[in-house]
PDB file of N, CA, C and O in Angstrom, chain B, residues numbered from 101:
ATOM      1  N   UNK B 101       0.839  -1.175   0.000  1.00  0.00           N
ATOM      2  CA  UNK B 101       0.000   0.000   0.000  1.00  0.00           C
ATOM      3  C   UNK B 101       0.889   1.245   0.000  1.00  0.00           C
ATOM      4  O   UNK B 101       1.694   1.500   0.896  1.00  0.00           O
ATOM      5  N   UNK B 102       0.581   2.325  -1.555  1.00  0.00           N
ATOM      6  CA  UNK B 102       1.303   3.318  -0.820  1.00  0.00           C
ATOM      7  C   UNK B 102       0.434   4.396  -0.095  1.00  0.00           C
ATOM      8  O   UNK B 102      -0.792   4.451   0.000  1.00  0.00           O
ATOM      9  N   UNK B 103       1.469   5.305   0.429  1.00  0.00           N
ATOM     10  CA  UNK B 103       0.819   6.932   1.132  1.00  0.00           C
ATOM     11  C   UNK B 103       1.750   8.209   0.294  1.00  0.00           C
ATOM     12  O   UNK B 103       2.812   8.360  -0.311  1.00  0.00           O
ATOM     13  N   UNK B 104       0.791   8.811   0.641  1.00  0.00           N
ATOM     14  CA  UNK B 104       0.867   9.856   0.288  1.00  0.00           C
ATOM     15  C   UNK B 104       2.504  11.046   1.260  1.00  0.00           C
ATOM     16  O   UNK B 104       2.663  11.567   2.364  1.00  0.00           O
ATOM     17  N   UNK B 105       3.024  10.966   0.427  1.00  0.00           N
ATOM     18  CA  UNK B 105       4.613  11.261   0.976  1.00  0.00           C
ATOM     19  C   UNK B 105       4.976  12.743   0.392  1.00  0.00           C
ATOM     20  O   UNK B 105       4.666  13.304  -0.659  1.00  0.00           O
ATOM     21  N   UNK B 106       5.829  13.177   1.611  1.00  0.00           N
ATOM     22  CA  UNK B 106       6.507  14.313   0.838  1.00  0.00           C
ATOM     23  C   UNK B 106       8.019  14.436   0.536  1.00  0.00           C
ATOM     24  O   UNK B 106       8.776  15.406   0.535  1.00  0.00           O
ATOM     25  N   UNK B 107       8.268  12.611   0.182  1.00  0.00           N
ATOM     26  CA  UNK B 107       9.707  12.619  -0.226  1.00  0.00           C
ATOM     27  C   UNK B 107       9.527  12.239  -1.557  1.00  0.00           C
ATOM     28  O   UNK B 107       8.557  11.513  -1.775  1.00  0.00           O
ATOM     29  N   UNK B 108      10.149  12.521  -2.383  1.00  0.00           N
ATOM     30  CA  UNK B 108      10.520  12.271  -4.262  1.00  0.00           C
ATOM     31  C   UNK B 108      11.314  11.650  -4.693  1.00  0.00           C
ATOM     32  O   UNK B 108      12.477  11.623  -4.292  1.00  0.00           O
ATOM     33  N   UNK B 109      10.653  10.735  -6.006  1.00  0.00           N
ATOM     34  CA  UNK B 109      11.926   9.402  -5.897  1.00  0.00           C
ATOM     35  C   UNK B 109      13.158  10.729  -6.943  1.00  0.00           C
ATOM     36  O   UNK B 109      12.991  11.827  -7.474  1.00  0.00           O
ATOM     37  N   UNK B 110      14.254   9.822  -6.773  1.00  0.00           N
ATOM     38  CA  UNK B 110      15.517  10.485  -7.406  1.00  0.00           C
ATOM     39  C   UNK B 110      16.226  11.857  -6.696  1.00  0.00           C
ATOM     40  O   UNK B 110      17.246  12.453  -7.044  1.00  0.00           O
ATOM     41  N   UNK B 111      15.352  12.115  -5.637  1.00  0.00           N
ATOM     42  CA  UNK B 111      15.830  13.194  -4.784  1.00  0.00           C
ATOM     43  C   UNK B 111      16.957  12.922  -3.601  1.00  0.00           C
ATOM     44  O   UNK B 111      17.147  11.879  -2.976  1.00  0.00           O
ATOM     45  N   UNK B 112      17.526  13.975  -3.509  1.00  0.00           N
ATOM     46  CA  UNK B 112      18.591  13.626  -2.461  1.00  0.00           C
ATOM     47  C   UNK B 112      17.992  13.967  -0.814  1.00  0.00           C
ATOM     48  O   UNK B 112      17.127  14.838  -0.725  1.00  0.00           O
ATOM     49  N   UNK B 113      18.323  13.483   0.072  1.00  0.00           N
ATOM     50  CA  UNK B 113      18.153  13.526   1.250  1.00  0.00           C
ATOM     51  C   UNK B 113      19.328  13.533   1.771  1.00  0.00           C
ATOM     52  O   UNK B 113      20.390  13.203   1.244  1.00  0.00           O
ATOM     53  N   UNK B 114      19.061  14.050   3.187  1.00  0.00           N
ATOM     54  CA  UNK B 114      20.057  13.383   4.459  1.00  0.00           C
ATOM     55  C   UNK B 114      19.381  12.514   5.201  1.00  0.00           C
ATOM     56  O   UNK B 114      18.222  12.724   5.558  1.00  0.00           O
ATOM     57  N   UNK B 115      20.128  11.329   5.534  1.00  0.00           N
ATOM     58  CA  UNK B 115      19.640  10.235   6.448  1.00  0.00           C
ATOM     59  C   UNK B 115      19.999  10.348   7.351  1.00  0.00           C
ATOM     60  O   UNK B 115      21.167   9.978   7.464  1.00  0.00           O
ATOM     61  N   UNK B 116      19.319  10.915   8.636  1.00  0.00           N
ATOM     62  CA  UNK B 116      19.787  10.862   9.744  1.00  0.00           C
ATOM     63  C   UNK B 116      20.428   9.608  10.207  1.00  0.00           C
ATOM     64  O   UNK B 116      21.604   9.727  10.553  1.00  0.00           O
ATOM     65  N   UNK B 117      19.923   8.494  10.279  1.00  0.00           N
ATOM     66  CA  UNK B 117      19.955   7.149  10.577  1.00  0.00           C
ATOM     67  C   UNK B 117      21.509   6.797   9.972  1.00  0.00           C
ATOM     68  O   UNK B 117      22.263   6.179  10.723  1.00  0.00           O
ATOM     69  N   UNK B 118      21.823   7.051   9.092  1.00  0.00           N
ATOM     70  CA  UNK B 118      23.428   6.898   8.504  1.00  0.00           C
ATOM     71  C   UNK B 118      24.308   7.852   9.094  1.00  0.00           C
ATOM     72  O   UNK B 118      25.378   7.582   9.640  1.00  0.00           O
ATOM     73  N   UNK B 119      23.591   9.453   8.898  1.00  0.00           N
ATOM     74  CA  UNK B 119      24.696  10.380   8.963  1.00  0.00           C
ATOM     75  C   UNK B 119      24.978  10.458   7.263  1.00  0.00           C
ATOM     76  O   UNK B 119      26.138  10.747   6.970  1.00  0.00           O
ATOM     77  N   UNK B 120      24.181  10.264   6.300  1.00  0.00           N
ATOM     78  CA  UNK B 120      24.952  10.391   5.049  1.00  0.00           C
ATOM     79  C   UNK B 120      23.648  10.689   3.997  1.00  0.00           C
ATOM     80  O   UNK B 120      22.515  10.210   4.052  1.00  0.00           O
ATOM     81  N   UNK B 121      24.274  11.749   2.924  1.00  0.00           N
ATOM     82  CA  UNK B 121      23.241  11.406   2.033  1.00  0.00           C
ATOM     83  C   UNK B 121      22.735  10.587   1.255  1.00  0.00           C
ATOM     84  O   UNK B 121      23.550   9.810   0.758  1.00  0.00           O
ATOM     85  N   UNK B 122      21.619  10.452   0.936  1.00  0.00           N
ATOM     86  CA  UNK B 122      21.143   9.097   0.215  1.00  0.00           C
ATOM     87  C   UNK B 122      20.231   9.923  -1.157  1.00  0.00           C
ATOM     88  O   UNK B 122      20.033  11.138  -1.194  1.00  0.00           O
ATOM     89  N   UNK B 123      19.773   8.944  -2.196  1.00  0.00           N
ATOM     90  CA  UNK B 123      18.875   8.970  -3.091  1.00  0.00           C
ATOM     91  C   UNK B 123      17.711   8.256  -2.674  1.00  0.00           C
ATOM     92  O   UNK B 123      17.854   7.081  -2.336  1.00  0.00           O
ATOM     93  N   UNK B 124      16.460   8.842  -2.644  1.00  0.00           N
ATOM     94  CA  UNK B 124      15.155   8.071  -2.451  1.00  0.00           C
ATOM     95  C   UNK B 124      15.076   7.092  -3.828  1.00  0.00           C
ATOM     96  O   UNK B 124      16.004   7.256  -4.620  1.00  0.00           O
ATOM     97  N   UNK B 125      14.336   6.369  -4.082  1.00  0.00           N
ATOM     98  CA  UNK B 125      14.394   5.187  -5.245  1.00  0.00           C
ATOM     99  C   UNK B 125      12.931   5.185  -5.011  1.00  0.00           C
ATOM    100  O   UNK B 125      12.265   6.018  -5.627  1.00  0.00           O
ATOM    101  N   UNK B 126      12.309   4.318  -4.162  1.00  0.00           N
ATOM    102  CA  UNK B 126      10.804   4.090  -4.137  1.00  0.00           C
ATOM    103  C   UNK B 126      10.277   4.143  -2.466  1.00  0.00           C
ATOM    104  O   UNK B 126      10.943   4.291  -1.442  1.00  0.00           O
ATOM    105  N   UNK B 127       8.930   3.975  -2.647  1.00  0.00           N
ATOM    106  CA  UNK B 127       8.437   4.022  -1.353  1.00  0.00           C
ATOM    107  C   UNK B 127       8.263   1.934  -1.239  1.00  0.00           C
ATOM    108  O   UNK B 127       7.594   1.457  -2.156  1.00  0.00           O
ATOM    109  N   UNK B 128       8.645   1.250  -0.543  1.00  0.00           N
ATOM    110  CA  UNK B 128       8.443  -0.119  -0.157  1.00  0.00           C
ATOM    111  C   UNK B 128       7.697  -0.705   0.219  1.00  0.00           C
ATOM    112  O   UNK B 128       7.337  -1.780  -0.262  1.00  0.00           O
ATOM    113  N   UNK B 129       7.052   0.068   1.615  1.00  0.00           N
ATOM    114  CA  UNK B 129       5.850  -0.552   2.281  1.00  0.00           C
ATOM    115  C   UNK B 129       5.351   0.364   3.317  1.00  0.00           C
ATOM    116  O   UNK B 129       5.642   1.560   3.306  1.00  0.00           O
ATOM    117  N   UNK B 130       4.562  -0.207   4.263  1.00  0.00           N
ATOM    118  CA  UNK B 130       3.952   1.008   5.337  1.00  0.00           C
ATOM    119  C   UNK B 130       4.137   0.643   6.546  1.00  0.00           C
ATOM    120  O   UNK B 130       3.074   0.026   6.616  1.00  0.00           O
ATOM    121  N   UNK B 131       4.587   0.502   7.558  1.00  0.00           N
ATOM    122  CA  UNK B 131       4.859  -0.378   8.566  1.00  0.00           C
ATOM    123  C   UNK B 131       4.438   0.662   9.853  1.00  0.00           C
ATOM    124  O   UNK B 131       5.108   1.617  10.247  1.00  0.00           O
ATOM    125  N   UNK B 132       3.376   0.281  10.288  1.00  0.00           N
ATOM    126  CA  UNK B 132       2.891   0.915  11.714  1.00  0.00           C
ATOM    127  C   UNK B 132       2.394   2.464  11.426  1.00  0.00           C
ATOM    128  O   UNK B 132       2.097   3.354  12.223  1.00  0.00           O
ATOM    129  N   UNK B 133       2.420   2.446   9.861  1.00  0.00           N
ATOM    130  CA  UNK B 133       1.583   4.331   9.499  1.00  0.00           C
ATOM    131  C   UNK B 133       2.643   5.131   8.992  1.00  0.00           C
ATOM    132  O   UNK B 133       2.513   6.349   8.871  1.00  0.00           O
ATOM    133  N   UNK B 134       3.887   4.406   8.627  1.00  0.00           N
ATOM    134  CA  UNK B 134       5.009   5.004   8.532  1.00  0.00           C
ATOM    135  C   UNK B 134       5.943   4.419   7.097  1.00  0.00           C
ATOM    136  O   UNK B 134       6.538   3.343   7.138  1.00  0.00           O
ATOM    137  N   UNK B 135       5.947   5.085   6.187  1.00  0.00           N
ATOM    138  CA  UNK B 135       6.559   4.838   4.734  1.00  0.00           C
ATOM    139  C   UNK B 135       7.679   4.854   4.924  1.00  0.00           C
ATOM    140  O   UNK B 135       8.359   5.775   5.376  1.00  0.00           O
ATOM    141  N   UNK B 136       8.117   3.400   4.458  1.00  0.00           N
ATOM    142  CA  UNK B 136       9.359   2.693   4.290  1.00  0.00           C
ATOM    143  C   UNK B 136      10.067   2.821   2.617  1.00  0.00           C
ATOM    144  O   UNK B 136       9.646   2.273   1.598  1.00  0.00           O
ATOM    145  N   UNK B 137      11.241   3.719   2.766  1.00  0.00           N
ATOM    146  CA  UNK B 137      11.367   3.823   1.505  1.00  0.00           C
ATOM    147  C   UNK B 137      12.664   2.999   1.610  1.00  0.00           C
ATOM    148  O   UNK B 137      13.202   2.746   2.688  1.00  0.00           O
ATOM    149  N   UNK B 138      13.235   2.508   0.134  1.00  0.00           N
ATOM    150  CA  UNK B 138      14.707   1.910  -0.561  1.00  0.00           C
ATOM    151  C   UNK B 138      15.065   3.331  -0.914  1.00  0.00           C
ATOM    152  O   UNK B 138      14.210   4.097  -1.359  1.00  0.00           O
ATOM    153  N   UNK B 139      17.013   3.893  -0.616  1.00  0.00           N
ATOM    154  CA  UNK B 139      17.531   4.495  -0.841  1.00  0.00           C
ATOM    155  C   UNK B 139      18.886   3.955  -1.219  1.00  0.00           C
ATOM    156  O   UNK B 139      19.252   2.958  -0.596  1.00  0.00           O
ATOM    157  N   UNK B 140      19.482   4.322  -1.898  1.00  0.00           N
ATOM    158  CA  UNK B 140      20.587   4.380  -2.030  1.00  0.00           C
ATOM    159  C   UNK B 140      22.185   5.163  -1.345  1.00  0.00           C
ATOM    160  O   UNK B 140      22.084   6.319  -0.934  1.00  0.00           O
ATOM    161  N   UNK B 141      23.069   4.717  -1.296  1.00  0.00           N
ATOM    162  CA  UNK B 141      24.004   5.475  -0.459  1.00  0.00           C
ATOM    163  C   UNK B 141      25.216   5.035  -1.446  1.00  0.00           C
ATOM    164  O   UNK B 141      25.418   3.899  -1.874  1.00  0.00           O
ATOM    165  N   UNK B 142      26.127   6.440  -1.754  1.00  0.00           N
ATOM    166  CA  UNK B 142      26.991   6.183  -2.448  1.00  0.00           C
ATOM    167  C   UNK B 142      28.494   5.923  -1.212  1.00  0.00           C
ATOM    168  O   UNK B 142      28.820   6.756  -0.366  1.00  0.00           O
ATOM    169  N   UNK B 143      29.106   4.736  -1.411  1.00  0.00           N
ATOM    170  CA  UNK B 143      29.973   3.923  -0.559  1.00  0.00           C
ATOM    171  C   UNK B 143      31.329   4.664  -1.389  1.00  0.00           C
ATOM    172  O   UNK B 143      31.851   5.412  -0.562  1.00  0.00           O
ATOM    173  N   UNK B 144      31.953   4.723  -2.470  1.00  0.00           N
ATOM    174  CA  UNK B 144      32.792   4.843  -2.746  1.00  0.00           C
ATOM    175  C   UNK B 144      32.579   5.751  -4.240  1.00  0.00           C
ATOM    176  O   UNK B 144      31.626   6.503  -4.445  1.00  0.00           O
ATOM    177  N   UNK B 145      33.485   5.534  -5.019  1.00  0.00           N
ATOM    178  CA  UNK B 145      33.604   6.215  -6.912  1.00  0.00           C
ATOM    179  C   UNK B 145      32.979   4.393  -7.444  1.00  0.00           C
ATOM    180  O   UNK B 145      33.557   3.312  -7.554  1.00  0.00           O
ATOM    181  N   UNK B 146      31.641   4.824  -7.639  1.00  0.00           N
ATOM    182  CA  UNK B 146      31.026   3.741  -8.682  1.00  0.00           C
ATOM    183  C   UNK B 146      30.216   2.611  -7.687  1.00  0.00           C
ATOM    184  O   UNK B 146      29.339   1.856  -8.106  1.00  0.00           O
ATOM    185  N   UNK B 147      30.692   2.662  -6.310  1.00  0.00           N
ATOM    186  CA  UNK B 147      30.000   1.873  -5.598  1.00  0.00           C
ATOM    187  C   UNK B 147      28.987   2.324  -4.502  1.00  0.00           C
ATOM    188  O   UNK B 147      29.300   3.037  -3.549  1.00  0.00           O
ATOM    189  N   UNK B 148      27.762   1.840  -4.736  1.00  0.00           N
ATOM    190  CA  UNK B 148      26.744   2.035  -4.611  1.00  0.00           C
ATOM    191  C   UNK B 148      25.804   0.814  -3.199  1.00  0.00           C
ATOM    192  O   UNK B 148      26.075  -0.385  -3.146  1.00  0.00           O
ATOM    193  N   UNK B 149      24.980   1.344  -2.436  1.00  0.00           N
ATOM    194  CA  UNK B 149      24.377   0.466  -1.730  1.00  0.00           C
ATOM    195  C   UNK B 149      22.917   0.876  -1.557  1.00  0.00           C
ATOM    196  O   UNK B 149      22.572   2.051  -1.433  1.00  0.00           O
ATOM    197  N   UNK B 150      22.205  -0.010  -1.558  1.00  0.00           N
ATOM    198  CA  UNK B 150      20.829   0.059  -1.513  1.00  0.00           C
ATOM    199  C   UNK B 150      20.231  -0.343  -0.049  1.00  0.00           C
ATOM    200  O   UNK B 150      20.195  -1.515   0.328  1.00  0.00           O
ATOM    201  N   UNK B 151      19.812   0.645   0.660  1.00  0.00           N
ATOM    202  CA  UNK B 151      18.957   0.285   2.155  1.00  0.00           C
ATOM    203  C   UNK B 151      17.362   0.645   2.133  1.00  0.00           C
ATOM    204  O   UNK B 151      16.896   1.218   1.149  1.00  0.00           O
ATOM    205  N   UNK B 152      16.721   0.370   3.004  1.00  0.00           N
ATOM    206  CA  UNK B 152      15.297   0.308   3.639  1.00  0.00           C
ATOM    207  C   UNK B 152      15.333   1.140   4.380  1.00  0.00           C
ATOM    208  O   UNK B 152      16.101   0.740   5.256  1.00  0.00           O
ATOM    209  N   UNK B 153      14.800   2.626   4.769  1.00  0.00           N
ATOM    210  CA  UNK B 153      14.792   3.417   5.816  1.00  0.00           C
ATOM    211  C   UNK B 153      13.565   4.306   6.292  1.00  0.00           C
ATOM    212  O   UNK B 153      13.263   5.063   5.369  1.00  0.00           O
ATOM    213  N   UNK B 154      12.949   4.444   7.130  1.00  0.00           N
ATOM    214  CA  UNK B 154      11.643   5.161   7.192  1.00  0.00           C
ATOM    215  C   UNK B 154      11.690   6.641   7.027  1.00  0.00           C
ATOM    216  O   UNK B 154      12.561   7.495   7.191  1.00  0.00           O
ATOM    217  N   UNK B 155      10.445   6.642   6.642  1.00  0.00           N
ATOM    218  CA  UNK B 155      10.558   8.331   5.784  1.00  0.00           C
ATOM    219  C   UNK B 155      10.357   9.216   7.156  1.00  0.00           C
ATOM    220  O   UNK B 155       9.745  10.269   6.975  1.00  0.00           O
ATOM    221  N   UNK B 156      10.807   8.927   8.583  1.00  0.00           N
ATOM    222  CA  UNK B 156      11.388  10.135   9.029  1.00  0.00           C
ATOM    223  C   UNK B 156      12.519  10.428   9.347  1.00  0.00           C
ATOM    224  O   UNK B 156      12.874  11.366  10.061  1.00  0.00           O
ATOM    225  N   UNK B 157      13.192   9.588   8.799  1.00  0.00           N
ATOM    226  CA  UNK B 157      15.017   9.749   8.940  1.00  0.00           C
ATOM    227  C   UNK B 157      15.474  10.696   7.704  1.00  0.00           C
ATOM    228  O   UNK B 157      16.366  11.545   7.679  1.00  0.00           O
ATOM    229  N   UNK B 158      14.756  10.361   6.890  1.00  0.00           N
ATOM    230  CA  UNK B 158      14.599  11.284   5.871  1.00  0.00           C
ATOM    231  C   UNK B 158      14.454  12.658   5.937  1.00  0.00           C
ATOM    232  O   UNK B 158      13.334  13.040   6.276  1.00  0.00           O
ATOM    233  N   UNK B 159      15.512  13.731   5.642  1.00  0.00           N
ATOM    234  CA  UNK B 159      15.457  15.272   5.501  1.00  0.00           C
ATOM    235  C   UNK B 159      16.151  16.178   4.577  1.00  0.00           C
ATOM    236  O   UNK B 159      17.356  16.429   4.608  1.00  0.00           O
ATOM    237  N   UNK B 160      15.072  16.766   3.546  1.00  0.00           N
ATOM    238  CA  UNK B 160      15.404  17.212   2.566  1.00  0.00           C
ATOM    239  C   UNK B 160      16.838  18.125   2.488  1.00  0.00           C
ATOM    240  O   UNK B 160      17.010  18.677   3.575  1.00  0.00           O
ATOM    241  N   UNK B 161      17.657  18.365   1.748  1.00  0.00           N
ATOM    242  CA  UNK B 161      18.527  18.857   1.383  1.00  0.00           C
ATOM    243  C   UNK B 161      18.218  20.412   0.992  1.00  0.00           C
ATOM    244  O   UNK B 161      18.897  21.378   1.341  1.00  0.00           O
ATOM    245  N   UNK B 162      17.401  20.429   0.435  1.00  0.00           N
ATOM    246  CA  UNK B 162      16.851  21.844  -0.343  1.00  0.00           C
ATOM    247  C   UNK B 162      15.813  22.582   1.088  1.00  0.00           C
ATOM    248  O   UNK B 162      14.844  23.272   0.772  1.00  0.00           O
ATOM    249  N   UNK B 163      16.094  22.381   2.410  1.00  0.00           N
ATOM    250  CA  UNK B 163      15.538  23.343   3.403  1.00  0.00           C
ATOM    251  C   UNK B 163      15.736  24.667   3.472  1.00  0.00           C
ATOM    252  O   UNK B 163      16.934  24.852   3.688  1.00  0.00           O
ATOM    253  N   UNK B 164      15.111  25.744   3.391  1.00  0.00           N
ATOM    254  CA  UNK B 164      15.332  27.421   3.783  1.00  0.00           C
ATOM    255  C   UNK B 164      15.941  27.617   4.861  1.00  0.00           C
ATOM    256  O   UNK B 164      15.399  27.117   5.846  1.00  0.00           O
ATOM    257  N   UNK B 165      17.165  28.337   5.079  1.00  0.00           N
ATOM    258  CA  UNK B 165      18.010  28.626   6.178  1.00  0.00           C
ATOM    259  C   UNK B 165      16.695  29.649   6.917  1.00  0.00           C
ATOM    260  O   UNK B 165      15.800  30.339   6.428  1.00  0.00           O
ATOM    261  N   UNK B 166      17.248  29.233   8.734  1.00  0.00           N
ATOM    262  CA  UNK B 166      16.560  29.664   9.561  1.00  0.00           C
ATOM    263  C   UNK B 166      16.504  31.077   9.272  1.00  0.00           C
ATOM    264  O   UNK B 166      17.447  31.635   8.712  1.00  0.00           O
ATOM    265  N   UNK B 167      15.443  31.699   9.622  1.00  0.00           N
ATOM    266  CA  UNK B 167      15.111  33.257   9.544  1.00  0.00           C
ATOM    267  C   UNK B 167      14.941  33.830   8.386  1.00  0.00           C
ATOM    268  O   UNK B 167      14.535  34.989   8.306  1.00  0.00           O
ATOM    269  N   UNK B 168      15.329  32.832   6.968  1.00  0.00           N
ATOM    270  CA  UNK B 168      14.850  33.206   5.561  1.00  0.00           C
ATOM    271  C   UNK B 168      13.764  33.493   5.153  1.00  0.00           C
ATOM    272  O   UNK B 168      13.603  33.763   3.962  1.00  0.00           O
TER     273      UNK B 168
END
């Protein structure tokens, strides 16, 4: 089942949960009211990893600096 999200696939995030940025890919599943997306995390030059992380670890990159 999906929900209605305000994360975008191919967009960059910060993952709190890593400490690193990631690419959203898709939304996965819903687990307890809470969208489970697959992201990606770039490991090295060309190497790539794919994780499961809930969309509130998730935080956009493109935020307005405070007091803007």
């Amino acid at each position: 089942m999906k929900m209605k999200s305000s994360i975008e696939r191919g967009a960059d995030y910060l993952c709190t949960k890593l400490g690193d940025v990631v690419t959203a890919i898709e939304q996965v599943a819903v687990v307890k009211g809470l969208a489970m997306w697959e992201v990606e995390r770039k490991i090295s030059a060309g190497i790539k990893k794919r994780l499961i992380v809930s969309e509130r670890t998730l935080i956009s990159l493109q935020m307005t600096p405070a007091g803007a």
